[in-house]
Structures are given as C-alpha cells and as structure tokens.
C-alpha positions in Angstrom: -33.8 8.1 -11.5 -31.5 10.8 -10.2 -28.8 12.6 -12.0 -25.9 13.4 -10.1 -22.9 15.9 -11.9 -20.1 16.7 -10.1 -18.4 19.8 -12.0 -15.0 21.9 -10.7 -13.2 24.6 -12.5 -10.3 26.2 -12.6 -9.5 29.3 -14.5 -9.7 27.9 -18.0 -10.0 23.9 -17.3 -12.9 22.6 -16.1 -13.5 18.7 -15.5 -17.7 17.6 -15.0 -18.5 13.8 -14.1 -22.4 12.6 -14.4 -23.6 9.7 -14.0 -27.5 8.3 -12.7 -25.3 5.9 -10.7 -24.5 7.5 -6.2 -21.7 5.3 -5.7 -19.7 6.0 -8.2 -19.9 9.5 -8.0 -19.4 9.1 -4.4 -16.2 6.7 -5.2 -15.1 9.7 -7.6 -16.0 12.3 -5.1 -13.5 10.2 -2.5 -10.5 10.3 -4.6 -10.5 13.6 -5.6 -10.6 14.5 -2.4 -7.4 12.8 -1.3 -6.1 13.9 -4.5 -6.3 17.5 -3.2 -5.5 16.5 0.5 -2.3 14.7 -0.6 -1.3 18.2 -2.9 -2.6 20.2 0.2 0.2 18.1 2.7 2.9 18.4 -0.2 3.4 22.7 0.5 
C-alpha cells in the first residue's frame, strides 16, 4: 500500500497531510490549489 504526504511550509508554519488513500489526497491537493489561485486573482 502506498503512502502519499503532501507537506508545504512557510517560514515558520508548516501544514503535512498523509494518508494510504490517492483520492483524497488528490481531493486535498485540488482545493488547495484554488485556495491559492483564488488569493493569487485577489492582488
């Protein structure tokens, strides 16, 4: 079974999602991205 971790940092904050599980990650993967898209249109 696969592992899949999906880690981001910023200075001192630093989020990390795992899971054995593709589609969630890639569900998680999606909305972060238009997360940062949607702050990205906003400046």
């Amino acid at each position: 079974m696969s592992d899949y971790v999906f880690k981001i940092k910023k200075g001192e904050i630093e989020i990390e999602i795992s899971s054995d599980d593709s589609k969630f990650i890639e569900e998680e993967l999606s909305k972060w991205r238009e997360d940062i898209l949607k702050l990205q249109n906003q400046n």
